[in-house]
Each structure stands twice: as C-alpha cells, then as structure tokens.
NUVEX-818608 format. One record per residue (C-alpha): x, y, z. Coordinates in steps of 0.25 Angstrom, whole numbers, padded with zeros to 4 digits, always signed. Layout:
N
XYZ
...
REM end
This chain:
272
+0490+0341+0337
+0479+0351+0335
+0465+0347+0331
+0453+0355+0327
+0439+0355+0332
+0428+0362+0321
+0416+0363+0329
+0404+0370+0324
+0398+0374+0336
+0412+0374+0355
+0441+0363+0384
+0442+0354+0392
+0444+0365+0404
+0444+0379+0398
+0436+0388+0406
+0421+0395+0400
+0430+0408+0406
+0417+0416+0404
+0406+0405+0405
+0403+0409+0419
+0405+0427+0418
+0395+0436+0422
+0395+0450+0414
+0389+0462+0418
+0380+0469+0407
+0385+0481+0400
+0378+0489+0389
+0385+0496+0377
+0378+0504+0370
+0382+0505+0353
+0381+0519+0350
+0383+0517+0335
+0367+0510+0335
+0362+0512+0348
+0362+0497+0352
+0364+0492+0367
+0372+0479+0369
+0377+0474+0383
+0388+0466+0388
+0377+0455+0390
+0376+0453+0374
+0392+0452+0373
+0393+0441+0384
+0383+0432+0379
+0389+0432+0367
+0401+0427+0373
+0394+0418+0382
+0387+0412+0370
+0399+0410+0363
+0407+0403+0374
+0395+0394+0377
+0396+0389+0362
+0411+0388+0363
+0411+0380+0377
+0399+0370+0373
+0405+0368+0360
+0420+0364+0366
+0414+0356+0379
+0408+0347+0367
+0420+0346+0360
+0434+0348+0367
+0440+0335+0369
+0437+0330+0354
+0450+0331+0349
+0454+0321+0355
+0453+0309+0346
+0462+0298+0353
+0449+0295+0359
+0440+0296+0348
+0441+0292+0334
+0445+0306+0327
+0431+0306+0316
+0419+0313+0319
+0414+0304+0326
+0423+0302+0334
+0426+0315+0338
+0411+0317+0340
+0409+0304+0350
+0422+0312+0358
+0413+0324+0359
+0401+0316+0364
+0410+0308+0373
+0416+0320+0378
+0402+0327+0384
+0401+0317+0396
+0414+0320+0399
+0412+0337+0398
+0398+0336+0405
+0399+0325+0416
+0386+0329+0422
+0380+0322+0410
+0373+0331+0406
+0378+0331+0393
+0375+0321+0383
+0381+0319+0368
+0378+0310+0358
+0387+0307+0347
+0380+0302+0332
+0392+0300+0323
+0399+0314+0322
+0387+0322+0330
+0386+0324+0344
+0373+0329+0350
+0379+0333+0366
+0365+0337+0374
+0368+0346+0387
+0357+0346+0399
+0360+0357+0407
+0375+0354+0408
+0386+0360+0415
+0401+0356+0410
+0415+0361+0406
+0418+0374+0400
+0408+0381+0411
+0397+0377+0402
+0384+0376+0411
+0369+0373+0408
+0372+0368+0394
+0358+0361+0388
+0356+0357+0376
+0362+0351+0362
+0375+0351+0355
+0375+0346+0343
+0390+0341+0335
+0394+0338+0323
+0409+0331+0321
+0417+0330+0311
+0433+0329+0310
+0440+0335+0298
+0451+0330+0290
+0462+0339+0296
+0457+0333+0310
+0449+0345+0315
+0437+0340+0323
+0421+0346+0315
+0412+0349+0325
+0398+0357+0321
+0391+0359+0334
+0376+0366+0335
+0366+0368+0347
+0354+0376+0348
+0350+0382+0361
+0361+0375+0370
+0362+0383+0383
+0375+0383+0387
+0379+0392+0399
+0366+0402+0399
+0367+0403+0385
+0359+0398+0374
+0366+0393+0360
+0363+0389+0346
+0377+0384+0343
+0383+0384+0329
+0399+0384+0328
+0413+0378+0321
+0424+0377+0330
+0439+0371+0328
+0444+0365+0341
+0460+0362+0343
+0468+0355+0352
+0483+0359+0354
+0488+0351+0366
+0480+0357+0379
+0476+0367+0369
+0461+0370+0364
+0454+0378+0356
+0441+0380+0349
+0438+0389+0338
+0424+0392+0334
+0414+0398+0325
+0402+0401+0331
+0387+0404+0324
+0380+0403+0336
+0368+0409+0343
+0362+0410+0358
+0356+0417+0369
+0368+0421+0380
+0368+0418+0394
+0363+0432+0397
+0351+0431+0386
+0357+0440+0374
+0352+0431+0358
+0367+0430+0352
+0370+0424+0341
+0386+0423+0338
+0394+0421+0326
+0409+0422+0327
+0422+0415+0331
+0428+0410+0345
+0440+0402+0350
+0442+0395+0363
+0454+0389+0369
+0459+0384+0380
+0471+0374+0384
+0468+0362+0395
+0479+0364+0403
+0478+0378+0409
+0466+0378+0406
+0464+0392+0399
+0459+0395+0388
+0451+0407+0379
+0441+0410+0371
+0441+0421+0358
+0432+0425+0347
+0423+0434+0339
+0411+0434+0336
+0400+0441+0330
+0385+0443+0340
+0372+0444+0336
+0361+0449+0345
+0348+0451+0339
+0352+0458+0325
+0364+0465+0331
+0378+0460+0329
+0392+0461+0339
+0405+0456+0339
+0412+0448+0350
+0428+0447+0352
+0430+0437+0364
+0446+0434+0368
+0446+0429+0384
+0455+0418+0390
+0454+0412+0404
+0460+0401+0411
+0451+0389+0419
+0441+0395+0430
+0447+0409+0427
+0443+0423+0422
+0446+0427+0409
+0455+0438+0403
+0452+0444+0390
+0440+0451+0382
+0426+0451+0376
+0421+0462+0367
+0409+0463+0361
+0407+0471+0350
+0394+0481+0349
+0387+0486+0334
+0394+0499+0330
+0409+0495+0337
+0406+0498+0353
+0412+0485+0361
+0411+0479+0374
+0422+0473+0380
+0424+0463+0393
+0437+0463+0398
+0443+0451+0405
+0456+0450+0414
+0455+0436+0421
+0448+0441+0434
+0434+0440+0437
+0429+0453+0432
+0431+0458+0418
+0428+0473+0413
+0419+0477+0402
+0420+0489+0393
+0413+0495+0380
+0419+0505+0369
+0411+0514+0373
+0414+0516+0388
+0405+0507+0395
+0414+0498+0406
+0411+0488+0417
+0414+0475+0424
+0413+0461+0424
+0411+0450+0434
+0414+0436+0430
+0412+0423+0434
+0426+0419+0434
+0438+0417+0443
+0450+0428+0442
+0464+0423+0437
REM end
C-alpha cells in the first residue's frame, strides 16, 4: 500500500550524492543583456535546494509508518518527534511535539543524509487527510544547513511502495548558498530512493532569483550510497545562454556553456 506525505516545507540511507562536491567557478557571459553569471550562482541554487529537501525528509521519513503510532495528526506528529533521537544520536537535536506541531531544535548537528552543521528551528504542522495522505506544512527561518542559510517554505507528498520512497516538493524558499550568492528559489523537485540498494535520484525545476534577475534550473541526477553521481544540472541564463554540468559517476564531472565555454570538475565523491 502506497501513502502520501504533503509537507509544506523535506530516507533512511539515500546518499546527499552532492552534499559534499566542490565546483570550479566558471563565468558566462549573456550577450543578449551584457550580464555575467558563474557556475558559483548555479550550484548554490542547487545546493540550497537539496539542503531544504534533505532537512525536510531527515524530519519526516519514517512517518508512514502507523503500526507504531496512532495514524491522526497527532499521532503521526509524536512519530516525527520520536524519530529525531533516533536520526541525530548525538543529541543534538531536540523536538517537541504540542498536538499536531512539532518544534525539532538543531545545535550544530551532524546526522543522516550528509547533513552537517545544521542550527536552528523546524517548525511542523501535521495533519492526515481523508484519503490517508499525511499534511505536513513545515517553515524555518535562517537554519544553516550544510554552509547554507534558509528560510524554508514548502508542500511535499511523500510515498512508500515497499522499499520504495519518494518525496515530491514544492518549494517557495529563500537563502544564502554555501558559497554566499542571495537566492531565492520557487519551483518543483522530486527525490527518491529505495532502502535496499540504496540508490536513489533527485529531479526538478525551478525558477532562481538573484537580486532582480531571474534563471531557470533543470536538475536530473541519480547515484547510488557513497557514490558519484551520473546525470546533469543545467542552469538557464537571461536571454537563453545555458550552463551545463555533466556527471558520469566518476569523481570528476565536465562543465560546458552554449556558448563555447568548457571546464572541469572535481568532486568529493567516490567513482562507481
């Protein structure tokens, strides 16, 4: 039986596949208005995204699982709280459940999903819908989560189809990325994963902000645990010029731009 999980701003072992990757800088100039943009711009978007993604579903994932719990909203919501000691052993991590809320506090913690030096407040609302899916509206303003800074705001649905996972999201959320660039992100991601081999993927689109200009983001990348992963990232500059990264499971990755700019990528990652 499948079950949904609404969250409104995101298992067990699917890998932050890009959590831990360092990009090179590369600039692409728009000649259609003259702007500059870089590599930088595109992979904190990213990064910020994923971050969001990752918090949300280390709070969550696990829910689902009502034999332990009441199935209400509160029920499910004293699961997610009962759940943090168990995803942040260190305990650093605290949660408390009031009725269908759950305030989960993070002091500089380290835990699953390759989430590091995570401070701050998670604040959930539960709620469980007629037809079984489980309502989650979940904010935060200026968690740091892996070098990033967010002010989370987001609906997701989460499934579960035997080892099977996934968790589709909307996301309305801003930040500062890991490598400083403002970025506010409005769009669409999914991530899945399945708890027995322990792969999984993440795919989406969604619109950038920096400052008063607006790009595009199309991420579709897949990797198994402790991996490298193989797919693409593109980011889409004003006027139609693109930069893509390039991933084929090894431990570097290629970039290159519509309009003839190229380089390489070392990431932090083990090679298939």
């Amino acid at each position: 039986m499948v079950r949904g999980l609404l969250l409104r701003p995101g298992m067990t072992k699917l890998v932050v596949f890009l959590g831990t990757v360092a990009f090179a800088t590369g600039c692409l100039r728009n000649k259609s208005d003259g702007s500059i943009d870089s590599a930088d711009s595109a992979v904190d978007s990213y990064d910020s995204t994923n971050a969001e993604g990752n918090i949300m579903m280390a709070a969550v994932d696990g829910s689902d699982q009502q034999s332990l719990v009441a199935f209400t909203d509160v029920g499910v919501a004293a699961r997610i709280a009962a759940n943090v000691a168990l995803r942040w052993p260190s305990g650093c991590a605290t949660a408390v459940a009031t009725g269908a809320t759950v305030a989960i506090t993070y002091d500089n913690c380290t835990g699953p999903r390759g989430l590091v030096h995570v401070t701050g407040e998670l604040d959930l609302a539960v709620s469980v819908t007629a037809s079984g899916a489980i309502a989650v509206h979940g904010t935060s303003t200026d968690l740091s989560v892996n070098g990033a800074t967010l002010d989370i705001d987001a609906d997701a649905t989460y499934a579960v189809a035997g080892s099977g996972h996934s968790l589709s999201v909307t996301t309305h959320g801003t930040g500062v990325g890991p490598r400083g660039n403002t970025i506010d992100h409005d769009g669409q991601y999914t991530l899945t994963w399945d708890t027995g081999s322990e792969c999984g993927s993440i795919e989406g689109h969604w619109q950038t902000e920096i400052g008063s200009l607006e790009r595009s983001n199309d991420v579709d990348l897949s990797a198994c645990a402790n991996k490298c992963p193989s797919g693409s990232l593109t980011h889409h500059y004003l006027g139609g010029a693109s930069l893509t990264v390039d991933f084929d499971g090894t431990a570097t990755a290629t970039w290159s731009t519509s309009v003839g700019g190229s380089g390489t990528v070392k990431l932090g990652c083990t090679a298939e």
